[in-house]
C-alpha positions, 0 to 999 in steps of 0.5 A, a space after each residue: 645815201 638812198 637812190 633818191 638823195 644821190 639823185 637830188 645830189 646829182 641835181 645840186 651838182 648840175 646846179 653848181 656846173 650852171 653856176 660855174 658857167 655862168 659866173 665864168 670860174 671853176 671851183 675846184 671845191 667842185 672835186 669834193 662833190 664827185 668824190 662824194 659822188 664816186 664813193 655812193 657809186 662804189 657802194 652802189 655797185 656793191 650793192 648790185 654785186 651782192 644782190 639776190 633778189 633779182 636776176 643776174 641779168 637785172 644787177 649786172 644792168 644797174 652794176 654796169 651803170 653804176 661802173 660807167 658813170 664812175 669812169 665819167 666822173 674819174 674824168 671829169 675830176 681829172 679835168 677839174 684837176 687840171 684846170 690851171 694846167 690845161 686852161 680847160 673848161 671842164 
């Protein structure tokens, strides 16, 4: 996936929560997409790790991203996870 299509994908996630919110339900199909999402991170900050072209200090900016929206989405996919146990609104 390139930036802008992990991008657009981020976007039809957003979309899918609105819908979610709006109907009052929780799709637990929903954890697909953040895992999708998790293993485009994962390259990503590989991508980063193995970079040349740029400064150290520019790569680990974009590698440190790339890590803190993985711990976002690791929680959020425990809280989609757990939904029926915890009666939750993730």
């Amino acid at each position: 996936m390139t930036a802008k299509s992990v991008y657009e994908y981020i976007n039809s996630m957003r979309s899918d929560l609105n819908r979610m919110e709006a109907k009052g339900i929780v799709d637990s199909s929903f954890i697909n997409k953040i895992d999708t999402l998790d293993s485009e991170l994962t390259g990503m900050k590989q991508f980063w790790i193995n970079q040349k072209a740029v400064s150290v200090r520019s790569a680990f900016v974009f590698h440190t991203a790339m890590h803190n929206a993985k711990l976002v989405l690791g929680k959020m996919k425990e809280r989609f996870k757990n939904v029926d146990e915890t009666g939750d609104n993730p």
